[in-house]
C-alpha positions in Angstrom: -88.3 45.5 -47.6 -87.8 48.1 -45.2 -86.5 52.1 -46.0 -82.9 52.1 -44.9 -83.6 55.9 -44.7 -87.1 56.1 -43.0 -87.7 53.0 -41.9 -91.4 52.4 -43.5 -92.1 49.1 -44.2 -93.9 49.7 -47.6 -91.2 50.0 -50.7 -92.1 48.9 -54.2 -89.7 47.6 -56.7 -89.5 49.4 -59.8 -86.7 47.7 -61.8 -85.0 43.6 -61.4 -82.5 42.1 -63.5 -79.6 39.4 -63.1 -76.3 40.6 -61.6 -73.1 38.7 -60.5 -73.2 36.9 -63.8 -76.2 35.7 -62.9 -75.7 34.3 -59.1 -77.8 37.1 -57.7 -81.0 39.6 -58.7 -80.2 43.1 -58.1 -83.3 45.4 -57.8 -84.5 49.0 -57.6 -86.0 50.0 -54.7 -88.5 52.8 -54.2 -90.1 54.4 -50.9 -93.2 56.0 -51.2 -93.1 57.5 -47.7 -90.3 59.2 -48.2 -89.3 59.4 -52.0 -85.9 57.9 -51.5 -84.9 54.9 -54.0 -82.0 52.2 -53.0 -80.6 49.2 -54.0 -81.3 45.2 -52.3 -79.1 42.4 -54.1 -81.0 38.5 -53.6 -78.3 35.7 -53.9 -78.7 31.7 -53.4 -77.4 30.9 -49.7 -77.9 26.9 -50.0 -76.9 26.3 -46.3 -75.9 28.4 -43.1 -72.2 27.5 -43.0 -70.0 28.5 -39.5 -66.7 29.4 -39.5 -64.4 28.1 -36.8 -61.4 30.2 -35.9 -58.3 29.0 -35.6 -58.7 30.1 -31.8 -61.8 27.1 -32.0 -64.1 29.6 -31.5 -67.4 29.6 -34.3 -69.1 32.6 -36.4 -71.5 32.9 -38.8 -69.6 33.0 -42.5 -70.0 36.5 -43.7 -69.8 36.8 -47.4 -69.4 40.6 -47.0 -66.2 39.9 -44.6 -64.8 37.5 -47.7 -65.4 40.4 -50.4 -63.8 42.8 -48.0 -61.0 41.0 -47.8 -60.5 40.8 -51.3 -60.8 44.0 -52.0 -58.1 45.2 -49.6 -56.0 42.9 -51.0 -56.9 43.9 -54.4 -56.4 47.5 -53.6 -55.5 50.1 -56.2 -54.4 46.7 -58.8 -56.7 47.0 -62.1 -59.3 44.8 -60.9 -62.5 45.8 -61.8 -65.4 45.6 -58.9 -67.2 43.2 -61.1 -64.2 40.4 -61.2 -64.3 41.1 -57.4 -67.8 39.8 -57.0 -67.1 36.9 -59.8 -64.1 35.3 -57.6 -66.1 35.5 -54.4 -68.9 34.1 -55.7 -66.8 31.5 -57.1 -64.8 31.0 -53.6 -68.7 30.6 -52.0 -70.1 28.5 -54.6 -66.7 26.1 -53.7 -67.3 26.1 -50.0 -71.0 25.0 -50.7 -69.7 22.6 -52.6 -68.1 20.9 -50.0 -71.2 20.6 -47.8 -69.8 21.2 -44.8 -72.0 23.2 -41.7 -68.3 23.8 -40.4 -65.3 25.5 -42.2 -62.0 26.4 -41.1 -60.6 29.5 -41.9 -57.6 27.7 -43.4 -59.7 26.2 -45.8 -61.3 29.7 -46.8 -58.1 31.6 -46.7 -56.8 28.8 -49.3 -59.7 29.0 -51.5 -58.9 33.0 -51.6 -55.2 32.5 -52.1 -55.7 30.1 -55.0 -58.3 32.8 -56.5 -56.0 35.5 -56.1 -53.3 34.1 -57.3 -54.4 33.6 -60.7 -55.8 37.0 -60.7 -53.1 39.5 -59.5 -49.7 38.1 -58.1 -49.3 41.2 -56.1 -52.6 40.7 -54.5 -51.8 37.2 -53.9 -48.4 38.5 -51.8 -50.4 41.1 -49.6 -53.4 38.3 -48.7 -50.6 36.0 -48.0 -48.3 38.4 -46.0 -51.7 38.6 -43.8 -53.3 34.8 -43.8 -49.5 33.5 -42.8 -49.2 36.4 -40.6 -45.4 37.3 -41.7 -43.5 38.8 -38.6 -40.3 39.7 -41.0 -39.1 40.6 -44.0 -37.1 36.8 -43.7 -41.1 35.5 -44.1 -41.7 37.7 -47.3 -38.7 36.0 -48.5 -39.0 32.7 -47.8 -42.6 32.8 -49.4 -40.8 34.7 -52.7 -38.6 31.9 -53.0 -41.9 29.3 -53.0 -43.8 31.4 -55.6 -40.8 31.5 -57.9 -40.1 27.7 -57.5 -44.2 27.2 -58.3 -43.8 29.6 -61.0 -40.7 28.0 -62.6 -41.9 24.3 -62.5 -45.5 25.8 -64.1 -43.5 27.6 -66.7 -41.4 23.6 -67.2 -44.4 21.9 -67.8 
């Protein structure tokens, strides 16, 4: 593994243990060119998966662009970073699942909705105001009214 600070291609790992509730190793680094110690995570990737855009165009799927989404959603609600990391691995672990190459970003955004939503109901409002793309306060609504018809039939059952 390379020095993210010196670039030297020698770096020893002093410490490795299980992180992400076990869906990744997270270990200590160490440089002995330059003294500096850092952090690498290892996780599972079982296949390269592409995302295609709702424009048709295709990326590679980023788990780092998932978690960062999340997080801004999640922003300054009491969510701990460690729940963070549990529903994206969770929201990963069910697009593998599928066993798709290909996978629309309607199916990812759902996957986060339905995570979020049984997180943090705020949350679940500000990733929705952004994955429907609301234009209006009329869309905010609209989707209120939804959410408290869901709510209220969960609550009858």
């Amino acid at each position: 593994m390379r020095c993210p600070f010196c670039g030297a291609e020698d770096t020893q790992v002093k410490d490795s243990r299980p992180a992400e509730d076990d869906a990744s190793i997270r270990r200590r680094r160490f440089c002995s060119a330059c003294g500096a110690r850092f952090t690498t995570f290892e996780r599972i990737q079982l296949r390269d998966m592409l995302v295609v855009k709702s424009n048709g165009s295709k990326e590679p799927f980023e788990r780092e662009k998932l978690l960062r989404s999340l997080k801004i959603a999640l922003r300054k609600r009491p969510i701990e970073d460690e729940r963070i990391e549990q529903m994206t691995n969770g929201i990963v672990r069910q697009l593998e699942a599928l066993g798709e190459s290909e996978i629309g970003t309607d199916k990812i955004g759902g996957y986060a909705m339905e995570a979020l939503r049984t997180v943090d109901p705020v949350a679940y409002v500000r990733y929705a105001s952004v994955y429907r793309d609301f234009r209006s306060t009329a869309d905010f609504e609209d989707f209120m009214q939804i959410l408290k018809k869901s709510n209220q039939a969960a609550e009858d059952s």
